[in-house]
C-alpha positions in Angstrom: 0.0 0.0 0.0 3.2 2.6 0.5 4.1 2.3 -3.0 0.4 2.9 -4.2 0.7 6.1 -1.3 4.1 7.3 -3.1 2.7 7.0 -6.6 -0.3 8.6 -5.9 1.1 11.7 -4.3 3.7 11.4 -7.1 1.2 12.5 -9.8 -0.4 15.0 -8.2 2.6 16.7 -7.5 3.2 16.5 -11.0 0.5 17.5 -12.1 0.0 20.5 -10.2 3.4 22.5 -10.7 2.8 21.1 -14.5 -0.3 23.2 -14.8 1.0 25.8 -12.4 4.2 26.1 -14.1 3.3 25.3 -18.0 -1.1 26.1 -18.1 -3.3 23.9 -19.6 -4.6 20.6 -18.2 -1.9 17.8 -17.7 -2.9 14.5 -17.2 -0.1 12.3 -15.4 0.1 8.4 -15.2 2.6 6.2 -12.6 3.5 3.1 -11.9 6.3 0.8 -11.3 7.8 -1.1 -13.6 6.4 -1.0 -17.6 3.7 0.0 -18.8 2.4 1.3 -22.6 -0.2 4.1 -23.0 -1.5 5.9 -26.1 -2.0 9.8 -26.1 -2.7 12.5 -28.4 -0.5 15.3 -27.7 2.2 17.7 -28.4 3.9 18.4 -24.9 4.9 15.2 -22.7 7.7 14.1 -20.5 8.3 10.8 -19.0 10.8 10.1 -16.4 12.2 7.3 -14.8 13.0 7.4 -10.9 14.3 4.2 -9.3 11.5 1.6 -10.3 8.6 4.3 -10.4 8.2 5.8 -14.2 5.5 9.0 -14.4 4.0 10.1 -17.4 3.1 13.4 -18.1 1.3 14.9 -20.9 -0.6 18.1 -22.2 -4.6 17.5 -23.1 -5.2 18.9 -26.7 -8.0 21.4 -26.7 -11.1 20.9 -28.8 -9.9 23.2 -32.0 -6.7 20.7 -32.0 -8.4 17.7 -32.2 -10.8 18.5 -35.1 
């Protein structure tokens, strides 16, 4: 349950100095070990920290995705 805790506060922290920092809405997914995930985007990062691997990445508005 820790590492479920760590991940979990993980991505919100993320998230929130991403939209803080950058704007927009960020979505952020993390887990250990692999995992695969399809987005539509032009601004991610994805970084690896011991065994825990976050995924961060800008939501396209409405004008983009038409």
């Amino acid at each position: 349950q820790k590492a479920d805790k760590v991940t979990s506060i993980s991505k919100r922290q993320i998230q929130t100095a991403a939209e803080e920092q950058l704007g927009g809405r960020y979505n952020v997914i993390c887990a250990r070990g692999d995992f695969s995930y399809i987005t539509n985007t032009e601004v991610f990062c994805q970084q690896t920290v011991g065994d825990v691997t976050c995924y961060a990445f800008k939501q396209l508005n409405e004008v983009m995705r038409k």
